[in-house]
N, C-alpha and C positions, 0 to 999 in steps of 0.2 A: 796619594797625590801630594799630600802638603812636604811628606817627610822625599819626594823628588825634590819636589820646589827648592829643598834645603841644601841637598847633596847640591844642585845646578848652581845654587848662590854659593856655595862653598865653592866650585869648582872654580867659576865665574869671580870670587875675591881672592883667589890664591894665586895673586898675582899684583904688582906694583902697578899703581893708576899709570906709571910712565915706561911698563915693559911696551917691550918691539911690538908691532902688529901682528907678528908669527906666532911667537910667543903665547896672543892669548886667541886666537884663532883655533890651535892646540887644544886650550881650553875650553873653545866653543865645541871645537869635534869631542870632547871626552861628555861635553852635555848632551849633544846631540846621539852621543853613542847610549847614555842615560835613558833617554827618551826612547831608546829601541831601534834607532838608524844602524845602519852596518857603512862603516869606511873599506872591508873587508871586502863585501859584496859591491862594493862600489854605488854602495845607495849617500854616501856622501863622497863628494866630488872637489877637491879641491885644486883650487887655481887651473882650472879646465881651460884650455886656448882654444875660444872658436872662433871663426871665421865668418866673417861678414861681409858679401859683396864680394870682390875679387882681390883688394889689396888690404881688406882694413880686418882687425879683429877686436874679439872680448876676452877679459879673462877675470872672471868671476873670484871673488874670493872663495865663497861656497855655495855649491848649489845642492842641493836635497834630489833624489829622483824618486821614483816608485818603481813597484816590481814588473811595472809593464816599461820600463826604462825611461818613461818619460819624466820633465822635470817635473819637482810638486812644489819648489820654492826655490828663491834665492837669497843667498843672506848675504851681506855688507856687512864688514869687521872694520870698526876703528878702535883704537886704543882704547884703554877706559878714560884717559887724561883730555880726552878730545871732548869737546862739545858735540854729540851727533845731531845738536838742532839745526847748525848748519844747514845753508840750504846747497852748497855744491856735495855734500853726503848724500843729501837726497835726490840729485838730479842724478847722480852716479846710479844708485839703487834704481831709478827709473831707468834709466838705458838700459839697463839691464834686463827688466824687468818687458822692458816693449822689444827689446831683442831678439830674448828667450819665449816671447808671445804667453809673458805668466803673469798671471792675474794678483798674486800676493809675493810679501818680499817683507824680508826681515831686515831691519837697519839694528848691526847689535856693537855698542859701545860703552861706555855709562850707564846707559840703560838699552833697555830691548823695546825697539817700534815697531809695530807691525801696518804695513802699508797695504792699501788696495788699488787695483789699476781696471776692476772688470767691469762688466755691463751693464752696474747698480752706480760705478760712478760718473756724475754725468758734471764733473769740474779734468781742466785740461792738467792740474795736478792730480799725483796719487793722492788718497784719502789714507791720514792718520785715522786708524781705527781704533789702536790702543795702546799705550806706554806705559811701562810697566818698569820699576826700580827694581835693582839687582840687592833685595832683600827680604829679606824669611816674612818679613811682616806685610810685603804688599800683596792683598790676595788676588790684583792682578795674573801673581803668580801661578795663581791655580788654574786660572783659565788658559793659560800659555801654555800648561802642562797637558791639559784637556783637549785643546787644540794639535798640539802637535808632537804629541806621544803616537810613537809609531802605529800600533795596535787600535787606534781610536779615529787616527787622521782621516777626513774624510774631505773632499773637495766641495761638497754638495753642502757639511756643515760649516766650513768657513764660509763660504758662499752667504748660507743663511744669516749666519754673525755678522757679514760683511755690510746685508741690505736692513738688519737691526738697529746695526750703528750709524748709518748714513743717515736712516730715518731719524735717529736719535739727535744723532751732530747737525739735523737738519731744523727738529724744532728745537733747539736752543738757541740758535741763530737766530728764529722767527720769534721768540721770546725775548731776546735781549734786544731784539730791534723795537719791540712793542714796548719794552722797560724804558728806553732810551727815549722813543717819545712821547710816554706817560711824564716821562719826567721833564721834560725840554720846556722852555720858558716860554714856550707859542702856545704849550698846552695848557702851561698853568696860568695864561691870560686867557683861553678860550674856557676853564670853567671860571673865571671871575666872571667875564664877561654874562654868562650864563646864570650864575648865583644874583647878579645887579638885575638881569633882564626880570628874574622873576620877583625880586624886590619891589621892581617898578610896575609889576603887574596888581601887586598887592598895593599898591599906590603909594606907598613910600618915597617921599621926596628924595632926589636924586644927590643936594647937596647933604642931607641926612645921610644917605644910605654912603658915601666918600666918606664923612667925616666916620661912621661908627666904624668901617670896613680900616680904615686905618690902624683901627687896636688891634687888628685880627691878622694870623698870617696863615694864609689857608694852603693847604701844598699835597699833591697828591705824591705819595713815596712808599718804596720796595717796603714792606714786610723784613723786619727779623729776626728770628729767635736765636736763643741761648746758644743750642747746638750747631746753628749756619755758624755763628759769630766768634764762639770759645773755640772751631777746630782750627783757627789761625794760630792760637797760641803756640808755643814750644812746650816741648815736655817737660821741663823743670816748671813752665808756667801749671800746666796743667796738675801736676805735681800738687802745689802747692795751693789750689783752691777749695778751699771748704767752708764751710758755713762761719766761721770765724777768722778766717784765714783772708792772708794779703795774696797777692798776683806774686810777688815774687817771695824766695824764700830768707828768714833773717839773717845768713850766710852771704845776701849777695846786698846788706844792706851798706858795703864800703864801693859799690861800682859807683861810678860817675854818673851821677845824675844826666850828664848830657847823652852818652851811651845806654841808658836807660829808656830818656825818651825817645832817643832814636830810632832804637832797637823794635818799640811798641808802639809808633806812630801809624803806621796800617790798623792800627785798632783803634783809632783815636778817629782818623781819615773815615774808617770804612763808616764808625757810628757817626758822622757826621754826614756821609750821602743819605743817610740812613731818617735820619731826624733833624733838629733845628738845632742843634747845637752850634753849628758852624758859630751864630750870630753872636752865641754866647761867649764863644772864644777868641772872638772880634774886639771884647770886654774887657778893658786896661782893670775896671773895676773884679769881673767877677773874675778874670784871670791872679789876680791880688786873693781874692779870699777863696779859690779853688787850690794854688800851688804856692802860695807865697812869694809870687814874681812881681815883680813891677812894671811888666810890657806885657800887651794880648800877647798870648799864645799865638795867633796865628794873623797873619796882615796881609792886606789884601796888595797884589802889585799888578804890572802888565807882563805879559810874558816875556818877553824883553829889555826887561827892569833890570840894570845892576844889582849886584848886594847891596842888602840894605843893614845900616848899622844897628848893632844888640839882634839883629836874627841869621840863621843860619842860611848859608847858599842855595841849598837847594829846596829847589821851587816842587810842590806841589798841586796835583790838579783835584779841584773839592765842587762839585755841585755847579762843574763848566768853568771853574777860574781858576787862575794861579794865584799861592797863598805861601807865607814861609814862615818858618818855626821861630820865636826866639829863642837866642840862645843863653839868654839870662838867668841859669838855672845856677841853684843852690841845694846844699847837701842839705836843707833843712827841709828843702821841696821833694825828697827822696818819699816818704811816707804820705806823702798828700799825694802825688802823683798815682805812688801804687794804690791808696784807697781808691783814687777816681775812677784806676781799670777795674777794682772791683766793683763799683758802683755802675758802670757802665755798665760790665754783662748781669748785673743783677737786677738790674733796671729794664732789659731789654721783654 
């Protein structure tokens, strides 16, 4: 299986991100011929013109059949140079798909989508089931190949796969809506509220229990460890970490400091939803003895704030607010920066 996956991505990069659409359609039929399809037998079917109604038609880029002639799939070819997130790619693949009265469809460009349209989905779009990069190393790929290697195809086990993932893409949604108001500011005044009530029950004076509650910042937040948080990194980052070692490597220690932070601010951002740091980098002071700057790290604005002078234009969003970077950085700030990434995931 893995050494197809390889030959299909070979097949599938042997070709300019900006050739024709014919071109790597070609390409698609030589994978699908891979996978045990016959063009011969007319088990792939291209640019087929059908008829719909009395004046109107389709014409599919590819459609897959089985040996009882019926179709088993539809596939959608765009260039590799195109975006397929696109939403009129996919409304294309859906006509098609409620045309052809078939329940899955492959959107293949850039990468390979696999869509579902059958009885398990109960939203008025098709359902992404799975995305998979046109590379050796996504093991994506193996399931794609499992799925729809001729010899294996089965409609009853996509079907199965199809109401796995629903259920799957279904509690994650119900999770991140629970994350969202664990974390929301109504929630984190109803357990203050809660933690005061029972102070007062212990009969703790009210104006006591304001003034100690002041030193304290109490916050309920996501969990996260090492492995959630180091797979953001890039490979020369990950490269480069080890028990002695900096985030980046001493080869990249002539990059711009500002390209630097720019580059690894999602990991600066994310430990920030994450923990209390935000407050810290609120800090004209500890931003001074964290990077060697002379402006916080990060300032709070409205979202509709102009640029503000010494920080960068663009706005990001940290724990419900918009906040912007400055841009006061110094090549001496280069090595204090890359310790702090390290101290972040080492801290985590």
């Amino acid at each position: 299986m893995i050494k197809l996956w390889e030959e299909i991505c070979y097949h599938l990069k042997d070709v300019p991100s900006a050739c024709r659409e014919e071109l790597y359609e070609q390409k698609i039929i030589q994978s699908l011929e891979k996978l045990g399809w016959s063009r011969y037998v007319q088990e792939i079917v291209l640019k087929q013109k059908i008829r719909i109604g009395s004046c109107n038609r389709i014409i599919p880029d590819i459609i897959v059949t089985r040996l009882d002639n019926s179709e088993a799939f539809v596939i959608e070819v765009k260039r590799p140079s195109i975006d397929i997130r696109n939403q009129s790619h996919q409304d294309q693949l859906l006509s098609y798909m409620r045309q052809l009265k078939l329940d899955f469809g492959l959107l293949i460009g850039n990468k390979i989508e696999l869509y579902y349209d059958g009885k398990f989905n109960q939203t008025d779009d098709p359902a992404l089931l799975i995305e998979i990069d046109i590379s050796k190393t996504d093991a994506n790929g193996l399931i794609f190949v499992e799925m729809f290697k001729k010899e294996l195809f089965s409609y009853q086990s996509l079907e199965v796969f199809a109401k796995n993932k629903l259920e799957e893409i279904a509690l994650k949604a119900k999770k991140e809506k629970l994350k969202e108001k664990l974390n929301s500011t109504d929630y984190q005044n109803r357990i203050m509220q809660l933690i005061i009530g029972d102070l007062e029950e212990e009969k703790f004076n009210m104006k006591t229990i304001e003034e100690v509650l002041k030193e304290f910042t109490i916050s309920v937040r996501e969990k996260i460890n090492q492995k959630q948080f180091a797979s953001k990194l890039t490979r020369s980052d990950i490269q480069n970490i080890g028990p002695n070692s900096n985030i980046l490597a001493e080869e990249e220690i002539k990059e711009k400091i500002s390209d630097l932070v720019k580059r690894n601010m999602d990991f600066v951002i994310n430990y920030c939803n994450k923990t209390d740091e935000l407050s810290n980098l609120l800090l004209k002071e500890y931003s001074k003895r964290k990077f060697d700057i002379n402006y916080p790290f990060f300032k709070r604005i409205s979202k509709d704030a102009p640029k503000q002078d010494r920080y960068w234009k663009k706005k990001y969003m940290i724990q419900g607010g918009y906040y912007v970077a400055t841009s006061e950085w110094f090549k001496d700030s280069i090595p204090l920066f890359k310790a702090y990434l390290k101290e972040i995931i080492e801290g985590i």
